[in-house]
Backbone as JSON, one array per atom type, in Angstrom:
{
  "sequence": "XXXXXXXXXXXXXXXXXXXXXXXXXXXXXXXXXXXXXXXXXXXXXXXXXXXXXXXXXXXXXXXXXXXXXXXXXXXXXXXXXXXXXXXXXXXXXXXXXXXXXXXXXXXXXXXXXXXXXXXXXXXXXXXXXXXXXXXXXXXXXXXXXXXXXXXXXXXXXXXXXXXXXXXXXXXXXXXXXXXXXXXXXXXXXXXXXXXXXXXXXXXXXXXXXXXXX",
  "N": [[-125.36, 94.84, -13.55], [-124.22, 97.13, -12.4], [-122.05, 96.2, -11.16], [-120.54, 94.5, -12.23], [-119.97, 92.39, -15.97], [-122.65, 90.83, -17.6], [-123.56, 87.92, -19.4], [-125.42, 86.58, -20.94], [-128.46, 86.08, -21.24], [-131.13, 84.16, -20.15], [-134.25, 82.59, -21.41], [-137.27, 80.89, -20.4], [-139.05, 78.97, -22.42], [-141.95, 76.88, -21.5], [-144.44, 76.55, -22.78], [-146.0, 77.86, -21.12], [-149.24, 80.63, -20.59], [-148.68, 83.12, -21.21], [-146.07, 82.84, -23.03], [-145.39, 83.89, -25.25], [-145.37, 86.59, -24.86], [-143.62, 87.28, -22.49], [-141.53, 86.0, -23.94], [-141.22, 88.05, -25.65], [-140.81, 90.45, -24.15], [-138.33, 89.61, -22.97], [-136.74, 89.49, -24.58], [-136.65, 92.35, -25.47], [-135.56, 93.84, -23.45], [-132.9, 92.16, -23.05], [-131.77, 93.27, -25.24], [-132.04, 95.55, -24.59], [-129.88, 96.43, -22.67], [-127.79, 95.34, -24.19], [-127.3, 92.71, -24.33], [-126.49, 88.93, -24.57], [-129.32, 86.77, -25.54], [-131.5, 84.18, -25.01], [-133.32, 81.57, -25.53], [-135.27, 79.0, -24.28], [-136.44, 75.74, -24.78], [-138.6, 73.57, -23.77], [-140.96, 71.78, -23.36], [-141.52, 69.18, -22.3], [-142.5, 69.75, -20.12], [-145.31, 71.7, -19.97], [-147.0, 68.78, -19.75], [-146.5, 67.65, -17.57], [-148.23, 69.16, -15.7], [-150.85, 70.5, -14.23], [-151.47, 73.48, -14.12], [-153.35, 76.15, -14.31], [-151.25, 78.5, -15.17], [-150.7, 76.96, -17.26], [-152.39, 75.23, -18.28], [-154.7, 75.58, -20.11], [-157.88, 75.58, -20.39], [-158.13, 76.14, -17.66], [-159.1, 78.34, -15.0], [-157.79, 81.61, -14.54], [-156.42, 82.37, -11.13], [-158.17, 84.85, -9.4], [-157.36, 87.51, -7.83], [-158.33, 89.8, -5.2], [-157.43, 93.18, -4.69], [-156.92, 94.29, -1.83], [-156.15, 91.71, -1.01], [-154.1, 90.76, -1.06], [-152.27, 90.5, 0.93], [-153.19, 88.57, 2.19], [-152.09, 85.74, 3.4], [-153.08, 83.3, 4.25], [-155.29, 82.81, 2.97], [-156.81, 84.16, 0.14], [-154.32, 84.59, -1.06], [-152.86, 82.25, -1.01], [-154.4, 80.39, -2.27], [-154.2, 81.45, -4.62], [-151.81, 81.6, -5.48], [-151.18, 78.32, -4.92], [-153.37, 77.27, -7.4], [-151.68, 78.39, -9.42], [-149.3, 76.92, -9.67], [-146.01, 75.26, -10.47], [-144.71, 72.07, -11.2], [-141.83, 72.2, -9.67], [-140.3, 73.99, -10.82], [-138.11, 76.5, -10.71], [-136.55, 75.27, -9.43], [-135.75, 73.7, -11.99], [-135.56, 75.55, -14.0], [-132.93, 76.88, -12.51], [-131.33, 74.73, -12.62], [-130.79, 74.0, -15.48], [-129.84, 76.57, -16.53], [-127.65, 76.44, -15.0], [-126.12, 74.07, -16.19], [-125.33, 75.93, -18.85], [-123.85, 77.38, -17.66], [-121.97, 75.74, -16.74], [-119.66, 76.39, -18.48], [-118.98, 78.67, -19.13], [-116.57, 79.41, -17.96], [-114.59, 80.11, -14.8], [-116.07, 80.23, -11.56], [-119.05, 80.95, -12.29], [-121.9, 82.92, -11.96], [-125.43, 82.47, -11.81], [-127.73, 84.78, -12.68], [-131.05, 85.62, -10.64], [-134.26, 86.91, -10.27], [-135.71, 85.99, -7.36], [-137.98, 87.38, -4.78], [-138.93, 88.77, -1.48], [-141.8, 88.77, -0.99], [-143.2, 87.41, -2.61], [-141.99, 85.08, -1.87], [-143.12, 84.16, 0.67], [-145.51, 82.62, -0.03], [-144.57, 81.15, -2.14], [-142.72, 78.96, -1.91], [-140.22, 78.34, -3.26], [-138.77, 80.58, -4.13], [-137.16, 81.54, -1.63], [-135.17, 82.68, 0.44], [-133.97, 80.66, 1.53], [-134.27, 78.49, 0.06], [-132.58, 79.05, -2.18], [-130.07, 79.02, -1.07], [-130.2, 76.01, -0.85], [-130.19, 75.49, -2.92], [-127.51, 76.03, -4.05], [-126.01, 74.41, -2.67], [-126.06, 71.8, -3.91], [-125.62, 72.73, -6.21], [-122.52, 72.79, -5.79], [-122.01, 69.98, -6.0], [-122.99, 69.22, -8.29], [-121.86, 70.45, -10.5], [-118.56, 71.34, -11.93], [-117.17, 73.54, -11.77], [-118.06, 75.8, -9.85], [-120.46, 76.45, -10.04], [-123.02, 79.13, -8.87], [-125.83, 80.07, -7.7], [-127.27, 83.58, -7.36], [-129.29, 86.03, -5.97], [-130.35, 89.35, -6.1], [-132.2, 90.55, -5.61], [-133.54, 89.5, -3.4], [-134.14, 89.75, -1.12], [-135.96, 91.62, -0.65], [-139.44, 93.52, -0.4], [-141.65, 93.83, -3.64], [-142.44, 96.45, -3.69], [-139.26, 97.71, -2.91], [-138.01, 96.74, -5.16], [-138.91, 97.79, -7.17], [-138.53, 100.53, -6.67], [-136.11, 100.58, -7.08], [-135.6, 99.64, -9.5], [-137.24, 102.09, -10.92], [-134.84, 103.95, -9.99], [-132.81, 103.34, -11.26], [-133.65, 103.82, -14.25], [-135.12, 101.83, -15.42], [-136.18, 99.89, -18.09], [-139.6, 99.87, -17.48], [-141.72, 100.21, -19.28], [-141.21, 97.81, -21.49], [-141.54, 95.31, -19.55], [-143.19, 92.29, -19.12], [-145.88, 91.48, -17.07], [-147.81, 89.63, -16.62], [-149.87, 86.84, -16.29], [-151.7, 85.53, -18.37], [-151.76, 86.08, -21.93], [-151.92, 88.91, -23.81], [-153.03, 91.93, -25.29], [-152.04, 93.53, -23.66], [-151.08, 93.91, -20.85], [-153.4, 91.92, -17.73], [-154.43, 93.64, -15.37], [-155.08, 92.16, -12.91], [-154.93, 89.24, -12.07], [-152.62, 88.04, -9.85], [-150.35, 88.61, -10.13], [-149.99, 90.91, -11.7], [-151.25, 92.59, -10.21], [-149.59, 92.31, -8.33], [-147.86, 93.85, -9.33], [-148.65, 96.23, -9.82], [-149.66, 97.46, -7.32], [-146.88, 97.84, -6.13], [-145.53, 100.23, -7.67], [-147.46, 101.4, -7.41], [-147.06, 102.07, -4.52], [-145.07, 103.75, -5.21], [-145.43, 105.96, -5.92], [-145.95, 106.07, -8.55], [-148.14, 106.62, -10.61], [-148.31, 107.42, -13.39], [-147.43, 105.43, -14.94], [-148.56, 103.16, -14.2], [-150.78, 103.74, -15.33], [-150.36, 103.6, -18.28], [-148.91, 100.78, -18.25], [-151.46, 99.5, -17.54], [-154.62, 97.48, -18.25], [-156.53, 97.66, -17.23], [-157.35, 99.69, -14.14], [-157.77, 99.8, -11.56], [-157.47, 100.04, -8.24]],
  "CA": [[-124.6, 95.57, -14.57], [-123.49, 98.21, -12.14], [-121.16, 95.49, -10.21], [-119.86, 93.34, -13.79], [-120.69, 91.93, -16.92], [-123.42, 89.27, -18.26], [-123.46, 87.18, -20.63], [-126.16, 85.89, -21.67], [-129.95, 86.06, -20.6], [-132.48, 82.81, -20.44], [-136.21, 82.88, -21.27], [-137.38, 79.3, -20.58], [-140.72, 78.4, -22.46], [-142.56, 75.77, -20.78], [-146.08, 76.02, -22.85], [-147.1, 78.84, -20.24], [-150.09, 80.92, -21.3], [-147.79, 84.2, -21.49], [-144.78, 82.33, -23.28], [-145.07, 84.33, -26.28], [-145.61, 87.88, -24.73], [-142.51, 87.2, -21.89], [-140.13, 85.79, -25.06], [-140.43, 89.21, -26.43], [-140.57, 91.32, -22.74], [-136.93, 89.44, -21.97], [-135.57, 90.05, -25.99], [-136.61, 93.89, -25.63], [-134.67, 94.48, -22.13], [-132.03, 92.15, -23.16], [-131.43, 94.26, -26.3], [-131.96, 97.44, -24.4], [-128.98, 96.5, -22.1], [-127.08, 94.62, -24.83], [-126.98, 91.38, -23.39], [-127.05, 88.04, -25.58], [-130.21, 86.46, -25.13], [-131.15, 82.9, -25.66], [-134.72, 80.92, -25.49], [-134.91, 77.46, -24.24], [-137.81, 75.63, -24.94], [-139.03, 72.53, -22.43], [-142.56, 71.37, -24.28], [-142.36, 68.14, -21.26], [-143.33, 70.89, -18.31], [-146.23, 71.83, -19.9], [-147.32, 68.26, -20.35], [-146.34, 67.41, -16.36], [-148.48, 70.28, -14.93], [-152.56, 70.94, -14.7], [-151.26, 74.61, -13.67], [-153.62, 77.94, -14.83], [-150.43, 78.99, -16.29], [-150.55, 76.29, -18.44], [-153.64, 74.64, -18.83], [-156.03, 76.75, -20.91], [-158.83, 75.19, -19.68], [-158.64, 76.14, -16.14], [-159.4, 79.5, -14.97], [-156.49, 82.17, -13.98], [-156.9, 83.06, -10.34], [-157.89, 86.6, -9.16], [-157.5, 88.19, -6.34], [-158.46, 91.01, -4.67], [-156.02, 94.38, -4.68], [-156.57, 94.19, -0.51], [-156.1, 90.69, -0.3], [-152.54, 90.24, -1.77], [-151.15, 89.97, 2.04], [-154.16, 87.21, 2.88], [-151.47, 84.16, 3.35], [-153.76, 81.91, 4.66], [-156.84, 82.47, 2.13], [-156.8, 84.57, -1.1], [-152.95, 84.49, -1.75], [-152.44, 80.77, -0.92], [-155.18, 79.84, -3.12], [-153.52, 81.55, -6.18], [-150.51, 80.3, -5.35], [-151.24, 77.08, -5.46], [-153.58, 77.28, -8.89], [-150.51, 78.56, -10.88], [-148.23, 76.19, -9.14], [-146.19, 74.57, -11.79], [-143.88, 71.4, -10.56], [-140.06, 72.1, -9.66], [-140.23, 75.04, -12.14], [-137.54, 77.22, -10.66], [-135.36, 74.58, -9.42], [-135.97, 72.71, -13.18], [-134.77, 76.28, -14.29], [-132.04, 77.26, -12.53], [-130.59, 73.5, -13.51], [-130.82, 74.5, -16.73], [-129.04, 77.72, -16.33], [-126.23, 75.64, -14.47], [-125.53, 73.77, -17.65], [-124.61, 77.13, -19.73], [-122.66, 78.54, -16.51], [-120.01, 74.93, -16.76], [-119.48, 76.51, -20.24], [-118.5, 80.49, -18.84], [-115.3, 79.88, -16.88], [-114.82, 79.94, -13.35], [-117.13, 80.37, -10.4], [-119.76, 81.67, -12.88], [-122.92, 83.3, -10.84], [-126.83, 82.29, -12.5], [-128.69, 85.97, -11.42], [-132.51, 85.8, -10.79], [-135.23, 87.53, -9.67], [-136.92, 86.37, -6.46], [-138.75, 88.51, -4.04], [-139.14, 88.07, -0.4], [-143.28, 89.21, -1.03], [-143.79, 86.19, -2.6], [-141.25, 83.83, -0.96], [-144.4, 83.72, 1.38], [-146.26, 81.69, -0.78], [-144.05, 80.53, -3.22], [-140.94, 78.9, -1.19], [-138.58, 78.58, -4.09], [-138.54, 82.45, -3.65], [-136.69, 82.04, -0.49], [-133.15, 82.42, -0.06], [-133.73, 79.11, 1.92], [-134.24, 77.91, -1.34], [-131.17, 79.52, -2.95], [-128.96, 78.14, -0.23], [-129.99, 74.55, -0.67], [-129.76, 75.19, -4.78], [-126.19, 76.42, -3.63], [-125.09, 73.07, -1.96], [-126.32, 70.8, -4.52], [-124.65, 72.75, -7.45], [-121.49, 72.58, -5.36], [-121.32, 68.18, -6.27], [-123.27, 68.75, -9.79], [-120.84, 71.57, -11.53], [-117.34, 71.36, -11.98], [-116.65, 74.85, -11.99], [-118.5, 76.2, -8.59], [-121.52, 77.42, -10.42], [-123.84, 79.64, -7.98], [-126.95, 81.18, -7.74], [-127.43, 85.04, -6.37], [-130.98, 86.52, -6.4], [-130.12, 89.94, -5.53], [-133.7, 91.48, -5.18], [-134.73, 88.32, -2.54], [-134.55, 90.39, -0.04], [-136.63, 92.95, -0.89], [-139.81, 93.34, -1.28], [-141.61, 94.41, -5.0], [-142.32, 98.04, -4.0], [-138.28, 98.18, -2.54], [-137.6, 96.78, -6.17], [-139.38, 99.06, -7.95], [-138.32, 101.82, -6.32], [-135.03, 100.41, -7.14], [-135.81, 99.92, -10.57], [-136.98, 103.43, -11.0], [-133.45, 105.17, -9.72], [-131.72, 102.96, -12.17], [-134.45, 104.26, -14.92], [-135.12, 99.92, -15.88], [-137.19, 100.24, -19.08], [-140.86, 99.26, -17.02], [-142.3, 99.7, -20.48], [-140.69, 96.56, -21.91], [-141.64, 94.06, -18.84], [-144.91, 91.69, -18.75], [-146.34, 90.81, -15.46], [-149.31, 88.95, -16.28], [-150.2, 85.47, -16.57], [-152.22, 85.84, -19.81], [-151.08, 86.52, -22.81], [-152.71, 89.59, -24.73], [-152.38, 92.86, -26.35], [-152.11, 94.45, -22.65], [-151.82, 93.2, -18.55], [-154.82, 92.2, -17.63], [-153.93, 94.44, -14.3], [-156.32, 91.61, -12.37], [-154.5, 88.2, -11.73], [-151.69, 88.4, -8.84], [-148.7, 89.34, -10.65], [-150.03, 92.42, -12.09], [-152.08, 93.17, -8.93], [-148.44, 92.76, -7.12], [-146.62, 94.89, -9.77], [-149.55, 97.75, -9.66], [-149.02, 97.88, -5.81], [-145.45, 98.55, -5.82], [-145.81, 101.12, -8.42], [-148.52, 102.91, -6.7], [-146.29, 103.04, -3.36], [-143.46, 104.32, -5.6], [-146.02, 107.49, -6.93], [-145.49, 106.23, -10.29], [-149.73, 106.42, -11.51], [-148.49, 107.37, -14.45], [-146.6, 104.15, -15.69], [-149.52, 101.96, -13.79], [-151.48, 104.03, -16.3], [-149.59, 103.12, -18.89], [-149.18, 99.07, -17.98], [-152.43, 98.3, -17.19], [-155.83, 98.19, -19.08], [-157.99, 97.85, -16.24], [-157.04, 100.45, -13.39], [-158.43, 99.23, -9.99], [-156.8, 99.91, -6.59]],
  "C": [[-123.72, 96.64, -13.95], [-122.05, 97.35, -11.3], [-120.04, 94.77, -11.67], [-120.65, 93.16, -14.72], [-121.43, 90.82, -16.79], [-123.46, 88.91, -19.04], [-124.29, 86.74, -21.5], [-127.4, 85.55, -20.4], [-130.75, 84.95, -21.07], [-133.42, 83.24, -20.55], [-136.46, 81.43, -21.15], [-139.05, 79.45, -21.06], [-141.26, 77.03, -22.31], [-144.3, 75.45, -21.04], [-146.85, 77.06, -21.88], [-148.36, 79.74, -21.2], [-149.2, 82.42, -22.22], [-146.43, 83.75, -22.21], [-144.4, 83.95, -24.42], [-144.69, 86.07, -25.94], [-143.8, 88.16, -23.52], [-141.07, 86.96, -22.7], [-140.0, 87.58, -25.14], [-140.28, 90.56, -25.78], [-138.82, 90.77, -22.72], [-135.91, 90.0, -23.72], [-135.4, 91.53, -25.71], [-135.24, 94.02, -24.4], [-133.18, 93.7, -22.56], [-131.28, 93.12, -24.22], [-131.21, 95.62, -25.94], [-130.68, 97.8, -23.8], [-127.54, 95.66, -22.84], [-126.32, 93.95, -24.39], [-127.63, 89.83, -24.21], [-128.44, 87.26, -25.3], [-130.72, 85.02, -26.28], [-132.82, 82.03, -25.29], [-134.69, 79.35, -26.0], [-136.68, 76.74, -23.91], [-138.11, 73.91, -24.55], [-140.12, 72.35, -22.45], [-143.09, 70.02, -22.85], [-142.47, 68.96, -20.13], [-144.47, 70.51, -18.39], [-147.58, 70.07, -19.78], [-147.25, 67.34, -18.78], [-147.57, 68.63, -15.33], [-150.2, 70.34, -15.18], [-152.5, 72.55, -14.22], [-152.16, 75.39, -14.57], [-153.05, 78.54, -15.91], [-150.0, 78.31, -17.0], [-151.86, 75.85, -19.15], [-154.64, 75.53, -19.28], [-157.6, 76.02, -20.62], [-159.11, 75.57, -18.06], [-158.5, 77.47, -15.93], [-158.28, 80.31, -14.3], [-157.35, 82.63, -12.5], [-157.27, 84.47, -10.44], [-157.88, 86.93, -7.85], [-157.28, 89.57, -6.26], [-157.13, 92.11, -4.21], [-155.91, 94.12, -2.77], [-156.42, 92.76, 0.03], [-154.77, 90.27, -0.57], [-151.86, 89.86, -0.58], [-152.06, 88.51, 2.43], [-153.24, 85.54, 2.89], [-151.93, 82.79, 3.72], [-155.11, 81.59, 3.76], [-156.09, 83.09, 0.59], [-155.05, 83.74, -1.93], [-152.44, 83.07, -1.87], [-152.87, 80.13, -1.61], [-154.5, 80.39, -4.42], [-152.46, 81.42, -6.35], [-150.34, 78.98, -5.71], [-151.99, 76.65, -6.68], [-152.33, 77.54, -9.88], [-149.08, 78.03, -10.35], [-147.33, 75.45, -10.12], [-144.89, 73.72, -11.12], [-142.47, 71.5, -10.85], [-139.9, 73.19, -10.96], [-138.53, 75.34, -11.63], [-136.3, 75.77, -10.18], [-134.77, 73.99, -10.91], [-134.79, 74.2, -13.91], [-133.37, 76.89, -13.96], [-130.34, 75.76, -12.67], [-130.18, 73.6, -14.83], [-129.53, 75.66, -16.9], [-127.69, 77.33, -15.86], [-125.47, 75.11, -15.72], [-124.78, 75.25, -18.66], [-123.61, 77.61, -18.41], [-121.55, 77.22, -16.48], [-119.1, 75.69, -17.87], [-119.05, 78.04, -20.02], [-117.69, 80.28, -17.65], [-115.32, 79.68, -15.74], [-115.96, 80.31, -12.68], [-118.21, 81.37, -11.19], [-121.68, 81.89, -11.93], [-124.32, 83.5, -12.51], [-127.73, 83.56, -11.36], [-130.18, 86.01, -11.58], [-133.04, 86.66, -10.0], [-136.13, 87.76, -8.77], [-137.08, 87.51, -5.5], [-138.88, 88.2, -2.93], [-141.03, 88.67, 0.05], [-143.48, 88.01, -1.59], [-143.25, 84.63, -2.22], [-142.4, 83.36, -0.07], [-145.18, 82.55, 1.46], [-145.52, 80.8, -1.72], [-142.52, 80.19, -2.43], [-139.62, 78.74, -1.84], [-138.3, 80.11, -4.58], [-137.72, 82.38, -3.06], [-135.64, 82.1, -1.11], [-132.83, 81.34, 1.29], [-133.42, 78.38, 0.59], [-132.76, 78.06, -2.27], [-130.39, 78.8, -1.89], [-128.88, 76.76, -0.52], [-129.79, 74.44, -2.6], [-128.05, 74.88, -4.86], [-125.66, 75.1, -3.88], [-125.53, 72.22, -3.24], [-125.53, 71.46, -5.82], [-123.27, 72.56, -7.19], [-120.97, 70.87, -5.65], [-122.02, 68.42, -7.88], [-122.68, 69.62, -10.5], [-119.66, 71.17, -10.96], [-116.81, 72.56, -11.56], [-117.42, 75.8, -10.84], [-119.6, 77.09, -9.03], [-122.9, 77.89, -9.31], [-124.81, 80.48, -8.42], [-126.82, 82.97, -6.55], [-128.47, 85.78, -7.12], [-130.79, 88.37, -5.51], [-131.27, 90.72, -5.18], [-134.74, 90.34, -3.79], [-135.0, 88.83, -1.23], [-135.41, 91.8, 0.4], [-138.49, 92.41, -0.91], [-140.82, 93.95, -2.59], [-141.78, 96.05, -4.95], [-141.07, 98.11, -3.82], [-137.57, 97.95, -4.57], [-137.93, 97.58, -7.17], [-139.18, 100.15, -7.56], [-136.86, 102.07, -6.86], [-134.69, 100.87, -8.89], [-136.09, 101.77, -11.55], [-135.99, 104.64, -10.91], [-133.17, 104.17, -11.0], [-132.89, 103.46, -13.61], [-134.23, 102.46, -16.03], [-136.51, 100.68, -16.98], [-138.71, 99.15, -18.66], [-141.91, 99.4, -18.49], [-142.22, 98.23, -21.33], [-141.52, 95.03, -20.92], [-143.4, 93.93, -19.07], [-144.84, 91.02, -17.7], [-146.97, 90.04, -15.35], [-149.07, 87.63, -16.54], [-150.79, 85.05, -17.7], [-151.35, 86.29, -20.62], [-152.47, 87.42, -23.61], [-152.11, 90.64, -25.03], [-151.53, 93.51, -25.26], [-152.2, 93.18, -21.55], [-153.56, 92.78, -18.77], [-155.0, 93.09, -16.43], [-155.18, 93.5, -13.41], [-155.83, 90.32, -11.96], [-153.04, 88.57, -10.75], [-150.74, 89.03, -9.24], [-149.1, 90.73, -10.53], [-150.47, 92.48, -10.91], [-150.76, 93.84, -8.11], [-147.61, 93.94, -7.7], [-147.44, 96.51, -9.21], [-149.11, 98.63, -8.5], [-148.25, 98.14, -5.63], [-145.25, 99.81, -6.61], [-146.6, 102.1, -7.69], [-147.92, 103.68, -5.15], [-145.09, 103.84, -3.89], [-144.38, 105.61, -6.26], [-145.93, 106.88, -8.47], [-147.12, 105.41, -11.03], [-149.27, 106.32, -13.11], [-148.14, 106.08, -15.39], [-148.02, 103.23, -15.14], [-151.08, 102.73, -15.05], [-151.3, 103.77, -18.12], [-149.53, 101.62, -19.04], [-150.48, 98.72, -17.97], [-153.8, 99.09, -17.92], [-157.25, 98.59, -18.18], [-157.25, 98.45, -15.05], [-157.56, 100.76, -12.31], [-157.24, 99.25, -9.11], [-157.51, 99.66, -5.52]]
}
């Protein structure tokens, strides 16, 4: 927003467990930054996937607040439980379609992280590069991806977030869906941690119901 305008914000629901609680995390922020906002709904994911974050039957990982760097044990294992097939590529395909439809060389902006690129390789900005080349023969109109936080990672964004004063009330982290975080499955674990190197107890007091470091 501080570089140009946007147009229009995606939520993709895919049947996750959090669909309902993330629809109305991406309406609030789009609304807060008055930005159109649009919810696309993809029922054959959930129906391709035995993922955690879909399957209600299978148990959400947890992991330990000191194990979040463990890439070869803890973190790899909850990685791969809430794995969900070709998500992010499936999505930013998606997102390609509305960007033939906004003019020239129209740019699809997401959110990865280079903290969980680790584990999750459509994080990288390997990943973004090879999205790159392949939208270059399937768009007309030179539609590109740019993930401008991929090089960061979540404490540099949250620290980031914090100068720009990003309404951290509005966002859900978790994998569950309930009244509250569960501050206990990776996400939240990872948001807590960047929060707590950024001083900011009080907001992790605030977000989360259970308050373990």
């Amino acid at each position: 927003l501080e570089k140009g305008s946007i147009d229009l914000a995606l939520t993709i629901d895919y049947g996750q467990r959090a669909s309902r609680n993330e629809i109305s995390a991406s309406r609030k922020i789009a609304e807060f930054y008055n930005i159109a906002h649009q919810v696309i709904p993809i029922p054959f994911l959930q129906e391709q996937t035995h993922s955690a974050l879909v399957n209600r039957s299978e148990n959400l990982p947890l992991i330990e607040y000191n194990k979040l760097d463990d890439l070869q044990g803890q973190a790899l294992e909850s990685a791969r439980q809430v794995w969900v097939p070709n998500r992010n590529g499936l999505f930013l395909n998606i997102a390609a379609v509305f960007g033939e439809n906004m003019g020239d060389h129209p740019v699809i902006i997401t959110g990865f992280n280079r903290e969980e690129a680790a584990t999750f390789p459509d994080n990288s900005l390997e990943f973004i590069e090879a999205v790159n080349r392949c939208l270059a023969f399937s768009t007309q109109n030179n539609v590109t991806v740019f993930s401008p936080t991929s090089i960061y990672e979540k404490k540099e964004i949250v620290r980031e977030g914090l100068r720009l004063n990003v309404p951290f009330n509005y966002i859900w982290s978790c994998y569950e869906s309930g009244n509250k975080v569960c501050g206990q499955c990776e996400s939240c674990q990872r948001l807590k941690r960047a929060l707590l190197k950024n001083d900011a107890e009080e907001l992790v007091r605030e977000l989360f119901e259970i308050d373990q470091k």
